[in-house]
N, C-alpha and C positions, 0 to 999 in steps of 0.2 A: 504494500500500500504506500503509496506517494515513494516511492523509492529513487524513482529519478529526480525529481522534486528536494529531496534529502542531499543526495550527494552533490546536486549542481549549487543549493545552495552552503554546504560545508566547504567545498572545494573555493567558492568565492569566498567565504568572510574567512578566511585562514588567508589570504592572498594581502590585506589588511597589512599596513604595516605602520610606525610612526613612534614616538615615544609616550609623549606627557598627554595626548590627547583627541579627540577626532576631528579632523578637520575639511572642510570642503574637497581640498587634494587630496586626503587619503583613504577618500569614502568615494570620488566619483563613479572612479571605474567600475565598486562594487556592486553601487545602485545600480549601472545602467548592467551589469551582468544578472541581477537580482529581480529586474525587471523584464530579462528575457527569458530567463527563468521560471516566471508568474506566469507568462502567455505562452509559453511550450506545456506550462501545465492547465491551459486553458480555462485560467483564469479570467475572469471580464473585466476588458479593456478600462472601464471608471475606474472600477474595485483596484486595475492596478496601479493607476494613477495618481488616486488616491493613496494609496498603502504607500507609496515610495515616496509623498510630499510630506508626509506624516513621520518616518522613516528619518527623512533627510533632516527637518525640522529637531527630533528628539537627539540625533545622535553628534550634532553640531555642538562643535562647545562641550562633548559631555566627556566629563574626567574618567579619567585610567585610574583608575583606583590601586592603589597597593600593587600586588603581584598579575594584575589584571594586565593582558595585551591588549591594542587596538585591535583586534579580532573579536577576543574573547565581551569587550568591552558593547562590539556592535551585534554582537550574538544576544547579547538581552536586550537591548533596544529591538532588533528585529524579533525576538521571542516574543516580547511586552505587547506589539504592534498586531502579529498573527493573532493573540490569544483576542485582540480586544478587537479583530477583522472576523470572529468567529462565535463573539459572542460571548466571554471573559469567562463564564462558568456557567456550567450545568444546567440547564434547565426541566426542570423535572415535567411530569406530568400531573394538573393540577384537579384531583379528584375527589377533591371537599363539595361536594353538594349531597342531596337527597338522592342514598340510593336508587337505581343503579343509575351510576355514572357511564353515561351514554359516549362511543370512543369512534368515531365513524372513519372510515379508512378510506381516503381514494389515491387513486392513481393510473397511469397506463399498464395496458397490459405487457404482459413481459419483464417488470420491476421487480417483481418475488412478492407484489403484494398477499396474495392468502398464505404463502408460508411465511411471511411478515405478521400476518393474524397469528397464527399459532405460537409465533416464539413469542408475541406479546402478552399473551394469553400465560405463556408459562414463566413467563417474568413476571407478570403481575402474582400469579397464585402463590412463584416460591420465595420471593423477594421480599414482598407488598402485603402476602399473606389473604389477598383477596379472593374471596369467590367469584369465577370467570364465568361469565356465558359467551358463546359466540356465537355467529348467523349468518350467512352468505345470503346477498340481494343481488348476487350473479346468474341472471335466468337465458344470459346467453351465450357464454363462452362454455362449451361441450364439457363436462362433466365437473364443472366448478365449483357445487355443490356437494358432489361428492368426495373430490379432494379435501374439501377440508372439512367434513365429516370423518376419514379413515386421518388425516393429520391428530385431529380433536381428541379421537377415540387413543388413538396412540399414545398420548400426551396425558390421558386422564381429566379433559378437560370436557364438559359438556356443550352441546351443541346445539340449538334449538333448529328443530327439521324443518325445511323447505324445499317447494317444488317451483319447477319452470311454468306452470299450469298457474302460479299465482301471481300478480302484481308487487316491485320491489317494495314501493310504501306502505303495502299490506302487510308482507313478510315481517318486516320492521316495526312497524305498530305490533305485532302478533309477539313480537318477540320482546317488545319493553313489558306488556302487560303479563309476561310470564315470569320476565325477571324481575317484578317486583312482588307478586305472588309467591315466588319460590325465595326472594329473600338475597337475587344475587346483588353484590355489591360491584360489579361491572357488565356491562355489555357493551361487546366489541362488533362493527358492524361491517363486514368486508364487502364492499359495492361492486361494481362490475369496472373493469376496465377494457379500453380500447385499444388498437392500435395505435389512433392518432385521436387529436383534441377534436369532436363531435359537438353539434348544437344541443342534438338530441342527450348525449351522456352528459353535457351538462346541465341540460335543463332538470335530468332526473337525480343528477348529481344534489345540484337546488333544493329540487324539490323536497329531496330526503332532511337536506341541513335545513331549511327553514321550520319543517315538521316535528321534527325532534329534537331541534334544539340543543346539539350535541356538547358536553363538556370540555372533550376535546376531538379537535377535526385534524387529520396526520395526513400529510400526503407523503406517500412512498413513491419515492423514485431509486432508479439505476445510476450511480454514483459513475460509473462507465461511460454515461452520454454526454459527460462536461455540461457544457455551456446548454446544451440541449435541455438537459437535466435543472438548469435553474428557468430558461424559458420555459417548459411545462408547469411548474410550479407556480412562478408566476400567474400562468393564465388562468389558475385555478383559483389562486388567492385572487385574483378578479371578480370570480362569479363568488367562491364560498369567500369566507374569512379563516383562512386556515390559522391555527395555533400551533404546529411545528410541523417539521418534517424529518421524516425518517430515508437516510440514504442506504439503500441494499450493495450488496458487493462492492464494499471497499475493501476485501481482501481479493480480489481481483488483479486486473491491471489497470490499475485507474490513475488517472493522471494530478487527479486532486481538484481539479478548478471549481468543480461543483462544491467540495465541503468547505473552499476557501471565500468563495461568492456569492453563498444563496443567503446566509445572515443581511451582508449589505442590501445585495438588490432585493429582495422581498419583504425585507425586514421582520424574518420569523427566524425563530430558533432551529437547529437541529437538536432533535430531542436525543432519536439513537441511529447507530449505525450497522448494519448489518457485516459482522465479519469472518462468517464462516457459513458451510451450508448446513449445521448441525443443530440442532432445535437449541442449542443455548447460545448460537450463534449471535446475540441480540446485547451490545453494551449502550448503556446510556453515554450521551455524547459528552463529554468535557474539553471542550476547547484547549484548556489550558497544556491538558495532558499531550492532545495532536500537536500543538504547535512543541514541545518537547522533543516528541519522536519526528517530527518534519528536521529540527536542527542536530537531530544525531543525540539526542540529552534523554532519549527512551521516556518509557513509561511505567516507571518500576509499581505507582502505587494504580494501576490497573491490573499488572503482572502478579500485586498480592491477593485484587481481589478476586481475580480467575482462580487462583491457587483455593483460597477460601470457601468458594460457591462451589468448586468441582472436583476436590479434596475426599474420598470417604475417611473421615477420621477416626473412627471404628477399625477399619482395615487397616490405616497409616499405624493407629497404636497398636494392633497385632502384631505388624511386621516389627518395630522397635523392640517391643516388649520381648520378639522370636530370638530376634538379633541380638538382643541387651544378655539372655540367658544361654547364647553360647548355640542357638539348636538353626540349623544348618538352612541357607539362603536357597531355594529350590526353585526350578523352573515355572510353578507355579507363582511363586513371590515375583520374579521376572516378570511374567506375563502382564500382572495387577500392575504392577511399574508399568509399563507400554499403555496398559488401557487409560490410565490416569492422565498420563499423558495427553493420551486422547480426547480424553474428555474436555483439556482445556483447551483444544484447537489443536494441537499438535507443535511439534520443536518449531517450526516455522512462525509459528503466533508467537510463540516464547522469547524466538531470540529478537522479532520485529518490534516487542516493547524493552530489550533491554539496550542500556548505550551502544553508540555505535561502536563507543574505544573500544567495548569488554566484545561484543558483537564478533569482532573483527579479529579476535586475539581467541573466541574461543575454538578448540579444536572440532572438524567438521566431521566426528567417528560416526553419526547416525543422522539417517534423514528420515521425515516420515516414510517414505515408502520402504523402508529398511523396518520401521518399526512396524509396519504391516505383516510386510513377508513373516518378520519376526511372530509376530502373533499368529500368522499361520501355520509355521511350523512347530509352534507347541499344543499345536489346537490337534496336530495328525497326530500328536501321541499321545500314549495312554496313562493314565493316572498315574500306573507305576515308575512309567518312564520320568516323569514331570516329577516325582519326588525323588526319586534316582538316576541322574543324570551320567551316574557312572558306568550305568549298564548297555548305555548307547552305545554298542558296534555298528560295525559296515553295514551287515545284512540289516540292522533298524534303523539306522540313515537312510539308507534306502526306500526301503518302507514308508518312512517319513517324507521324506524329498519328492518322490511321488505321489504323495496323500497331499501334498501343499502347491504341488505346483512349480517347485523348485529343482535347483539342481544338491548332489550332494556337498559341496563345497560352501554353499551357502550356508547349509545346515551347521557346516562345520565354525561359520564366521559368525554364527548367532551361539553357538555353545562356547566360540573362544571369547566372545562381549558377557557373557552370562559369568564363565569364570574371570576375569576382571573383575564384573562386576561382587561377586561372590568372595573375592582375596580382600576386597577392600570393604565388604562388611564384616569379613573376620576379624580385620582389625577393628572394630566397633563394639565387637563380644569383650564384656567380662571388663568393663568400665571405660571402654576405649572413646565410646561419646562420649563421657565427662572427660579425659583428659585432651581429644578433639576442641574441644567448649573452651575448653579452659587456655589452650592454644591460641583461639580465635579470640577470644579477651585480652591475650598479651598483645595479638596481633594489632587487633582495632584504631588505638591510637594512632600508628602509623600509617593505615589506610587512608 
């Protein structure tokens, strides 16, 4: 995500040079590099003009503080600038009225809007603690109701049923009067989307928002279509009054211009951002933190709370307590490590929120698709195998290699990572994390 965006503007403010301060000469070249920069990430043309007179204004004149370089110095000026081009901080979702707080969703088709319903749906429930309903008033795009009945059902979330045989403003009225009956404290209301911006899908679009009176209005777009991506938006907040917007695949290849633009020109928030295809896929937006990881400065208090929400800490204290008492690290233990893993996006999410310095310096022994295969080579063997790793010969490589899809060799490069990994929790038995601990405390000062 914004990766180009990252190194073209690292490579510029490092280029910086000067002693006691910044000054017109030793910022120009930076600006106008920083502003080619903005529009290769298709950024909009005000938005850039702005951003770089604002830029230029704050960083004139402004002191080198202490051990600070004229780099380092125009790296928070341009930090300070991003965060407050995106809207300074957080904006949540504001769900203080008379149950149920009505959440209506629009957008084009092809955005991730209904799987945008469901991870919202499961955000609200595990986060927020709320009781979800949702409802599809999609009666024309082929089986769009049923999608996100079998999403719903997956998810443990309920669903209220509807047909193409009914009217969307009917659906919708049908479905507020249930969820205040049954007591839900939200209803999420996934609308139909189009190809292209329609008179008709907006008149119906209207029609739903004037009716229901929604608490919050989201339009979801494709973070992928740039500029594209804030003109649609726009045209919506024309007819509706949208209260934020939700960008889908920004773990993609996305250039950025949409999440750096659509604050200014719209004047709405981005509430969250879609960054993975995996139903927890869904972070609330913090400005503060993107413009971080745009200048290489990561996003380590995102990276704590992925670890927190996607964490079993039940299983994490098994395995401690397995390892603290001496009793042996098995391919089963392995395994739960990889899926964990997985759960919070995979090593690609991980290392994309942490700095770039430590990024770039940490060694590349595994990638997700390594930790896949992995997983499916433990998956060919059989319980005994998985708690006895020693008993693995040829003839059950074999066996395995072919149950997974792989070759032997592979097998053999996930059992030599497993013993690694398994030397180095030996040394954790029998007090080895407290004298670890205790390391890392002498350490810290000097970090």
């Amino acid at each position: 995500m914004l990766e180009n965006l990252s190194n073209r503007l690292n490579g510029i403010i490092k280029t910086i040079s000067g002693n006691a301060r910044l000054t017109e000469s030793n910022i120009q070249d930076a600006l106008r590099d920083i502003r080619i920069a903005l529009l290769e990430a298709d950024v909009a043309i005000p938005v850039v003009k702005k951003f770089i007179e604002e830029v230029k204004v704050d960083a004139l004149g402004h002191k080198v503080l202490g051990s600070l370089t004229p780099s380092q110095a125009l790296i928070g000026v341009v930090n300070d600038k991003l965060t407050e081009l995106m809207g300074k901080f957080n904006d949540a979702l504001n769900l203080s009225c008379v149950p149920p707080a009505v959440i209506l969703m629009a957008g084009l088709q092809g955005a991730g809007k209904t799987t945008t319903v469901g991870k919202l749906a499961k955000y609200l429930k595990e986060h927020d603690k709320k009781k979800v309903l949702v409802v599809s008033v999609d009666i024309y795009r082929p089986a769009a109701i049923e999608q996100l009945q079998i999403l719903t059902k997956n998810l443990a979330i309920e669903c209220f049923p509807s047909d193409v045989s009914q009217k969307p403003l009917d659906i919708a009225l049908s479905a507020v009067e249930y969820a205040k009956k049954h007591y839900f404290d939200v209803l999420i209301i996934d609308t139909a989307g189009r190809l292209s911006i329609d008179e008709f899908m907006m008149n119906e679009v209207k029609e739903l928002y004037k009716t229901l009176n929604p608490v919050e209005t989201l339009f979801v777009v494709d973070a992928m279509l740039g500029q594209d991506a804030v003109n649609t938006a726009k045209a919506f907040n024309d007819v509706i009054d949208l209260t934020g917007v939700i960008l889908t695949k920004m773990d993609g290849d996305s250039r950025g211009g949409a999440a750096l633009s659509i604050r200014s020109v719209i004047g709405k928030p981005i509430k969250f951002i879609g960054v993975s295809e995996k139903v927890t896929g869904l972070e609330p937006f913090h400005p503060e933190r993107l413009a971080s990881r745009i200048l290489g400065m990561g996003d380590v208090l995102s990276l704590i709370e992925e670890v927190k929400n996607n964490i079993d800490e039940k299983e994490t204290k098994k395995l401690i307590d397995k390892v603290k008492k001496g009793k042996k690290f098995d391919l089963e233990d392995f395994k739960s490590q990889f899926e964990q893993l997985n759960n919070m996006g995979g090593l690609n999410t991980i290392m994309d929120k942490l700095p770039s310095a430590i990024a770039s310096k940490a060694p590349q022994i595994m990638t997700d698709k390594m930790i896949k295969r992995n997983v499916a080579i433990i998956n060919s063997m059989t319980k005994k195998e998985r708690k006895n790793p020693e008993i693995l010969k040829a003839s059950r490589k074999r066996r395995i290699a072919s149950g997974a899809g792989v070759s032997v060799q592979e097998v053999n490069q996930m059992l030599s990572q497993y013993e690694q990994v398994n030397e180095m929790m030996k040394k954790f038995s029998g007090g080895g994390i407290s004298k670890m601990m205790k390391n890392f405390r002498h350490l810290m000062p000097k970090l």
